[in-house]
N, C-alpha and C positions, 0 to 999 in steps of 0.2 A: 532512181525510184525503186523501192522496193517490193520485189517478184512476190503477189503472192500467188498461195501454196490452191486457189479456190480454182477450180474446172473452170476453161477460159467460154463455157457456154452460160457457167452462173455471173461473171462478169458481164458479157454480154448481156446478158439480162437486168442491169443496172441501169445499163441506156436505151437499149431497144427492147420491141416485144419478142418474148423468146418465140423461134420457129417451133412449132410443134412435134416435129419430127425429129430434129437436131438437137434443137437446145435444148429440150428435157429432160433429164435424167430417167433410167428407164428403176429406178428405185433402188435402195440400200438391201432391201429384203428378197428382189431380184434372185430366180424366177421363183419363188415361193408367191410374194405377192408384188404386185408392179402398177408401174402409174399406167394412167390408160387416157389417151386423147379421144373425148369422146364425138363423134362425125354426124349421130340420126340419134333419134331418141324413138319411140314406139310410135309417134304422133305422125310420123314424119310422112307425106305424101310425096314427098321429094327427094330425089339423091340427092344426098351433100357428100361431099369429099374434100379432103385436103389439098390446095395447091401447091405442090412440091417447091416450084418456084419461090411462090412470097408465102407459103406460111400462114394463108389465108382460107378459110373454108370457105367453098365457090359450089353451086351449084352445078352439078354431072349432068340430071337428064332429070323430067318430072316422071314418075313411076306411069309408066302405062296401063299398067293397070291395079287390082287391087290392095297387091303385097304392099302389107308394112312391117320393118322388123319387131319383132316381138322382144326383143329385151334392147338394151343401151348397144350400140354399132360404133367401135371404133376400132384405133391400132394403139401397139405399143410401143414408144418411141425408140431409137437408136436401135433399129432393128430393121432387118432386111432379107427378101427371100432369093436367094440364088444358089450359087454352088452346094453347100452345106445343107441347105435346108432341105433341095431336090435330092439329094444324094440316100438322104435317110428314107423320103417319102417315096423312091424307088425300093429302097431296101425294105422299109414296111409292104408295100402294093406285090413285090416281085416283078416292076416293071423296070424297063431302062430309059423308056423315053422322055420322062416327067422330068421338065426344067422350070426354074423360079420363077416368080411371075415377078422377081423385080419391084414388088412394092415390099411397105411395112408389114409386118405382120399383126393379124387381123383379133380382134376380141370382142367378144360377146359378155355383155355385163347383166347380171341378173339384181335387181334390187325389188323389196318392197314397198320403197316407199317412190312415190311417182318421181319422177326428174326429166323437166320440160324440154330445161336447155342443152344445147349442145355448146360446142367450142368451148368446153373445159374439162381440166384434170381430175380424173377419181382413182382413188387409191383401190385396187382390186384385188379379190384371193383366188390364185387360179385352182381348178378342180379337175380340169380336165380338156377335150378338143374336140376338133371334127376333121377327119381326114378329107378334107375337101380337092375336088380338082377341078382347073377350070380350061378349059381349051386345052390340056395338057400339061397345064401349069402349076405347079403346088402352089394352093391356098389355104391355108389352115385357119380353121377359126377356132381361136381358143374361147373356152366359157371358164366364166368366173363370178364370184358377187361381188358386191360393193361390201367394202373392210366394211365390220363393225353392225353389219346390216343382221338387225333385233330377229327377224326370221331364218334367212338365209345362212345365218354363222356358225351354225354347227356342222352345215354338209360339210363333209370330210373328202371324200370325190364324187366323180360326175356320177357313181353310181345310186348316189342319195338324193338326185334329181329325177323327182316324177316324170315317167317316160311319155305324159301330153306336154311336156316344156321341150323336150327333147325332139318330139315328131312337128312339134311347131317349129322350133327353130332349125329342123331338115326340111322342111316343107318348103321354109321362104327362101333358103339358098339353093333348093332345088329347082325351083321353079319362076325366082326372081327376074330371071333372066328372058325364059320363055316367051315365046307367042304361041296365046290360044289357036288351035288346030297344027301345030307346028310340028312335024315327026324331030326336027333338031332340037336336043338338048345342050344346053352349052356347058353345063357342070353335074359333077355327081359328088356322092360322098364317100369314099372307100372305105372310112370304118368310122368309130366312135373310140376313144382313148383315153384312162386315166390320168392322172397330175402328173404322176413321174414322168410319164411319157410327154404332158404336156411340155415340162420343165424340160426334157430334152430338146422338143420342139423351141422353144424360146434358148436356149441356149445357140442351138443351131443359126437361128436368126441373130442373134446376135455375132456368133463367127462370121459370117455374111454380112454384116454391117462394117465390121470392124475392117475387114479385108475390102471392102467395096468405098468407103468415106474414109480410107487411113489418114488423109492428106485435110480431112475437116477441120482438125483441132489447130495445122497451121494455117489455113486459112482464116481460121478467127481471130491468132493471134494480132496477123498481121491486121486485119482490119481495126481490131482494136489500137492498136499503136498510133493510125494514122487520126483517130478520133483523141488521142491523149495530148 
């Protein structure tokens, strides 16, 4: 039989539904613009998140109370925060104790035109971040718009984002977490960040992927072979 030359996640994809984390390609144009699995949309009363296991988006908790996020909530596939990613977000903060939180890394999609659903792929332009931290743990949320989006496409970086989109969306990750009357905060935001620095951010994630799931690609092979 003969080998072909196509990423053994796009095969996979021929017979199963591709994982959203794994099997997606994190885009050709990567870290300029990247695909983005999208988890909450602005409507959402509910955490949704991805099931790392099956690949499924599963409900986390119902919101307690009234935060909802303000633009598209998801991550960018074949990407990961660990060694690499904490390494930098100490070397920005001037801290040393900031370690990964172990998940994908996180994105904020800005579009105008409404979009309902969640559990699928949008093509995104990154502009910029947010130095996010949570229990100690680097979580970065990157902001972007949706390619092609008729209002949104000329911003150049996050500095061409009106600073009431910007305090809304510090507002919900500041405070998402909280209980009213509660002196515990569980996250803060250490700064705000241009593209470039975004695109290091996502690089990073990606080094951290790559070193953490090395052994992915022969695990698919082999599974593939036994379905042939």
């Amino acid at each position: 039989m003969e080998k072909s030359s196509e990423p053994v996640w796009s095969l996979m994809g021929l017979l199963f539904r591709a994982h959203p984390w794994h099997g997606v390609d994190i885009g050709d144009d990567a870290p300029e613009i990247v695909n983005a699995y999208i988890e909450m949309v602005p409507t959402d009363t509910v955490k949704y998140e991805l099931d790392k296991k099956t690949g499924l988006l599963k409900v986390d908790r119902p919101q307690r109370f009234s935060s909802m996020p303000p633009m598209l909530y998801g991550f960018i596939p074949q990407t990961y925060s660990a060694d690499h990613s904490a390494n930098y977000c100490n070397k920005k903060t001037g801290r040393n104790d900031i370690k990964g939180d172990k998940d994908p890394l996180d994105i904020c999609i800005l579009t105008e035109r409404p979009i309902s659903n969640s559990n699928i792929l949008v093509p995104a332009v990154v502009i910029g971040g947010l130095r996010m931290i949570d229990n100690n743990e680097a979580d970065d949320k990157i902001v972007a718009y949706l390619r092609d989006d008729m209002v949104f496409r000329n911003w150049e970086d996050i500095q061409d984002v009106p600073e009431p989109l910007i305090e809304r969306l510090k507002h919900y990750f500041l405070t998402y977490k909280d209980i009213p009357g509660s002196e515990k905060h569980y996250t803060e935001i250490a700064g705000i960040y241009n593209k470039e620095e975004a695109y290091e951010v996502i690089r990073r994630a990606r080094k951290d992927y790559e070193v953490n799931f090395a052994g992915i690609e022969e695990l698919l092979n082999e599974a593939l072979k036994r379905v042939q």
